[in-house]
C-alpha positions in Angstrom: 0.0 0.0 0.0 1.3 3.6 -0.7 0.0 6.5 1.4 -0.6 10.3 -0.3 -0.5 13.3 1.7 -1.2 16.7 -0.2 -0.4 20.2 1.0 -0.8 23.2 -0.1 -3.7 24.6 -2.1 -6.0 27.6 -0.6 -7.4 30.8 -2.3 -5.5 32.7 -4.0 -6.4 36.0 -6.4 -6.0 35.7 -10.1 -2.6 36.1 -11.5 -1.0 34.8 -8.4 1.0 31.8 -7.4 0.3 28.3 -5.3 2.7 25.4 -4.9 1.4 21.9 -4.2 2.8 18.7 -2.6 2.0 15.7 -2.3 4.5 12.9 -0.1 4.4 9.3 -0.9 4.6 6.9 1.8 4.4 3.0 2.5 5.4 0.6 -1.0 7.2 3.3 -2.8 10.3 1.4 -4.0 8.9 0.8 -7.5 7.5 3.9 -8.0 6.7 4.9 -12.0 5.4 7.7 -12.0 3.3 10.2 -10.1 1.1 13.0 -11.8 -1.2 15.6 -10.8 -5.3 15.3 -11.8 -8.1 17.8 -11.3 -12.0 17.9 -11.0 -13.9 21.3 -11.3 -17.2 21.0 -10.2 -19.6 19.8 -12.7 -16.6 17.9 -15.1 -14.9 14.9 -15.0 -11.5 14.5 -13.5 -8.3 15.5 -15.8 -4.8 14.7 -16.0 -2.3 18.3 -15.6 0.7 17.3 -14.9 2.7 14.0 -14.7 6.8 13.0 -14.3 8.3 9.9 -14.6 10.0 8.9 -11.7 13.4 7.4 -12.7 14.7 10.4 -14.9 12.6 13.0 -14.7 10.6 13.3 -17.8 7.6 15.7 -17.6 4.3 15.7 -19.6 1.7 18.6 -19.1 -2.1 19.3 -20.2 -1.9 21.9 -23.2 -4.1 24.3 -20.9 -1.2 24.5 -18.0 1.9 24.3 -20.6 4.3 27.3 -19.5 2.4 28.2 -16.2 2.5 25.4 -14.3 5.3 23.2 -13.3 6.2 19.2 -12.0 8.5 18.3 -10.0 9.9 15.5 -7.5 12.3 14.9 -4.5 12.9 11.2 -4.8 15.0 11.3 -1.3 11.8 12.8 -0.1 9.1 10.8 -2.1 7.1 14.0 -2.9 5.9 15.1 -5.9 5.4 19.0 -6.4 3.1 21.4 -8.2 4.2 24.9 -9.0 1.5 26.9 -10.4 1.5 30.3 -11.1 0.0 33.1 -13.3 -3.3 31.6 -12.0 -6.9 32.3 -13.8 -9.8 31.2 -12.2 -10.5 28.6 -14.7 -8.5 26.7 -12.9 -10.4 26.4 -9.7 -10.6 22.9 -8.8 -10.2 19.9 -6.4 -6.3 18.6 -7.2 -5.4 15.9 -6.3 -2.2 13.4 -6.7 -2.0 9.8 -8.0 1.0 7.6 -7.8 1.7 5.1 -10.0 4.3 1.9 -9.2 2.5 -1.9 -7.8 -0.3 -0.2 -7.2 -2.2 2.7 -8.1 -2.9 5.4 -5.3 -4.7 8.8 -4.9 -4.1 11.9 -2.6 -7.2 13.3 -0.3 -7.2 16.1 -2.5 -6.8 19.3 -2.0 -9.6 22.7 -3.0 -7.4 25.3 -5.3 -9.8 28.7 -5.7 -8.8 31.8 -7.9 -10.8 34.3 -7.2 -10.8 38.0 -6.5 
């Protein structure tokens, strides 16, 4: 079994900034990959972000390219979100999935642009 934590995530006004994390613990030894999803109210849950684990490669939704950013700590088993220049189209519940044995999700965590 592999255990998500997220942090981060809040309100924040348009054009500003939020960073995300999300720690990995339990059966991480084979971990693949770990990626960031989202689910605005009303819509099905998408992929944003993902990053492979062993060297790094990144993969982003075309609606996020250039704003918002992946990233890992392997020491640390955390995956991280860095999004900024933030619109309020991307209010949403985020939430992280890890990818190895087994498939996991984070709690999720509310992310609100809004003036």
């Amino acid at each position: 079994q592999v255990q998500l934590v997220q942090s981060g995530g809040g309100l924040v006004q348009p054009g500003g900034s939020l960073r995300l994390s999300c720690a990995a613990s339990g059966r991480t030894f084979n971990t693949v990959a770990m990626a960031w999803f989202r689910q605005a109210p009303g819509k099905e849950r998408e992929f944003v972000a993902g990053i492979t684990w062993s060297n790094g490669s990144r993969d982003y939704a075309d609606s996020v390219k250039g704003r918002f950013t992946i990233s890992r700590d392997t020491a640390k088993n955390t995956v991280y979100l860095q999004m900024n220049s933030l619109k309020p189209d991307v209010t949403a519940v985020y939430y992280c999935r890890f990818a190895g044995d087994t498939i996991s999700w984070g709690q999720g965590t509310q992310v609100t642009v809004s003036s």
